[in-house]
N, C-alpha and C positions, 0 to 999 in steps of 0.2 A: 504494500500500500504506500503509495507516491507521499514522504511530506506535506503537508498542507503548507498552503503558500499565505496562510493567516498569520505562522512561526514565523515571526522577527528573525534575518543574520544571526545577529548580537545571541540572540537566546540557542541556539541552534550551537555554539561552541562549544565544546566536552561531550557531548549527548553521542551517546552510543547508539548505533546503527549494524542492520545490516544489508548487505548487498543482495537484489532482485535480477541482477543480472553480471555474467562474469565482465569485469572492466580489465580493459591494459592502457598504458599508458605510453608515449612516444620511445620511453629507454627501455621498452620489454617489461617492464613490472606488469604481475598481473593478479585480481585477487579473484577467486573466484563465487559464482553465485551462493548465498546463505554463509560466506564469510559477516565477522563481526568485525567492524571498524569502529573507531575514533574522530570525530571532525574535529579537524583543530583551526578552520577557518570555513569563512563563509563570505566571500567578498564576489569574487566573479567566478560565481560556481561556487562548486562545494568544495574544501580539501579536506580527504580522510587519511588518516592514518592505523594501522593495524599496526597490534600488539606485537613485541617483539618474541621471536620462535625461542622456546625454552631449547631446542636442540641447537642452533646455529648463530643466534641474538639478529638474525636481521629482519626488517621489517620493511613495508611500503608505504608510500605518500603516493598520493595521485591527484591532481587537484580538477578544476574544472570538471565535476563530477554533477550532473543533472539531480535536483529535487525528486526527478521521478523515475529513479531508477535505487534510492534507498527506502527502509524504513526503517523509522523511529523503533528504541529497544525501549517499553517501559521500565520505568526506572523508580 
């Protein structure tokens, strides 16, 4: 279910999310569908970011991520 576009930017930073569809991004990162992210901006598009892998510590950013393609984790 697509964020509602009534959530403010501003309010929308730290809010846990998960992905609705698999995303990549221009350097090959890619997270896949029903991964859980982190938004740690919201300015032109979305940027999320994923936790980092208890096996290997790396993680992804991807920004310019469309409102309608996460959803909100109740929290």
């Amino acid at each position: 279910m697509p964020i509602p576009k009534k959530i403010k930017a501003d309010e929308l930073v730290g809010r846990k999310v998960t992905l609705d569809i698999d995303i990549e991004n221009r350097s090959g990162e890619g997270i896949s569908k029903g991964s859980e992210a982190t938004i740690s901006s919201a300015h032109y598009g979305i940027e999320i970011k994923t936790s980092k892998c208890d096996c290997c510590g790396q993680y992804s950013v991807i920004s310019r991520v469309s409102r309608n393609d996460l959803t909100l984790v109740e929290q």
